[in-house]
N, C-alpha and C positions, 0 to 999 in steps of 0.2 A: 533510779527512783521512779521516773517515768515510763518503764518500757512496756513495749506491747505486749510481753508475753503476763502480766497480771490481767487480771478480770475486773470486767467494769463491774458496779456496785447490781445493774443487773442479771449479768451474769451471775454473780457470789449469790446474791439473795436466790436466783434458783437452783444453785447449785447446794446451797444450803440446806433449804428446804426454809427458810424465811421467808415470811406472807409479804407479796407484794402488793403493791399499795395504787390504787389509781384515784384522782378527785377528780371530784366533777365542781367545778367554782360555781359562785353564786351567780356569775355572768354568763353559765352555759346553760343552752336548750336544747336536749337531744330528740329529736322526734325520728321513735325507731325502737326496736328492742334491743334487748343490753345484755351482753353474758360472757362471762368473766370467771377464770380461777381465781381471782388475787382477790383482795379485800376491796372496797370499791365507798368510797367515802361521797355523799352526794348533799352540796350546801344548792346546788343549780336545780333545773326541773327536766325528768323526764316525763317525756309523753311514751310510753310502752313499758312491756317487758321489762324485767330485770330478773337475770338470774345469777349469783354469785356465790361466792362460798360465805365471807364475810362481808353484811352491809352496816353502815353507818351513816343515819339520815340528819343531819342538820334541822334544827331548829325553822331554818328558811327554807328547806329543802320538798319540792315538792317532786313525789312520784303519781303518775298519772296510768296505773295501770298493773299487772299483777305484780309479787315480788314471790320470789322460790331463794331460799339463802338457808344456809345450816346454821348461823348467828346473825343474827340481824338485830338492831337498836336504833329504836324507828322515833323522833323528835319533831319530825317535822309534819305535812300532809301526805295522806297517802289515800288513794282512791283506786280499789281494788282489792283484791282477798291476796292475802298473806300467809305463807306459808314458810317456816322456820323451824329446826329443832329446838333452838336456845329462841325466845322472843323476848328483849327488854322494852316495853314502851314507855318512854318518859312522859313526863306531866305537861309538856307543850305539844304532844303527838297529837294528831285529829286523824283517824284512822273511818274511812266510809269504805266498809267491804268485809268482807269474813275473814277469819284468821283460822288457822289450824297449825296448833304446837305441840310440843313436846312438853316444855317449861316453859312457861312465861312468867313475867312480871313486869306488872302496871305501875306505875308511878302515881300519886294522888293528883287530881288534874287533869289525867288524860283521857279524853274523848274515845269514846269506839263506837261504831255505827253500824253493826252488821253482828253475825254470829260466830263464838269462837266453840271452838272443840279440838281434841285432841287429834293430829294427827294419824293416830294407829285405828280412830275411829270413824274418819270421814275419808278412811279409803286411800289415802296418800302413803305412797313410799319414795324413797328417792330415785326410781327412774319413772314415773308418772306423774302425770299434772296435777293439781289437786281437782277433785268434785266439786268442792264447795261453787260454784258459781254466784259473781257479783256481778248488776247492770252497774256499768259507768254512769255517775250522775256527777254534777257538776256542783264543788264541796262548797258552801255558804257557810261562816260561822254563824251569820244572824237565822238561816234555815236550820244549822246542828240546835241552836240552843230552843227554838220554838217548838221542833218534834219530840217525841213524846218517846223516841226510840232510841235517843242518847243513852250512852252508859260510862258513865264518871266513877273514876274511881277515887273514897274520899279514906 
């Protein structure tokens, strides 16, 4: 029942070809860049980079810097341009930075503070950075709702 010659549940999941999964807790802070084949779920904060296959940003989750992902489903803060084939942003997302997708979809509620376009059109493929360039600024909700540059979707 127990023997060595089965595979651990990591092993099976790559051997399968099943996405594997990494969190990041609401109690971690990574200061540094991020990047990952697995799916990469973040309720904590990074300060850098991210680049993964699959992201899943938490409501409390804050990323403090670019994000490169084929699916991404961003809830939480995000401060940087974003770059995704699949983009869901939900109605608690507050996004300050550019976005460049394939597909996207906004949730009614959610903030976006920068310019979005399509991918095939601001010059992005999958082995290049994106163009779009965002300065880091430091996200304020009472700053988001005073500017004049906010874009809600209702």
């Amino acid at each position: 029942m127990f023997s060595s010659k089965q595979p651990t549940n990591g092993a099976r999941s790559a051997k399968s070809g099943t996405p594997r999964l990494s969190f990041i807790g609401s109690e971690v802070i990574i200061s540094g860049d991020l990047a990952t084949d697995a799916q990469l779920h973040v309720d904590g904060r990074i300060d850098g980079n991210v680049r993964c296959a699959q992201l899943i940003q938490g409501a409390d989750g804050i990323i403090s810097g670019n994000i490169v992902a084929e699916e991404a489903r961003l809830a939480g803060t995000v401060e940087g341009t974003v770059s995704a084939s699949t983009l869901n942003v939900e109605a608690t997302a507050r996004i300050l930075g550019d976005i460049a997708y394939d597909t996207i979809s906004i949730e009614a509620g959610a903030r976006i503070e920068g310019r979005l376009g399509r991918r095939a059109a601001s010059g992005f493929d999958d082995d290049s950075q994106p163009q779009l360039i965002a300065t880091p600024v430091s996200f304020s909700p009472s700053r988001a709702s005073d500017s004049g540059l906010v874009a809600e979707s209702r």
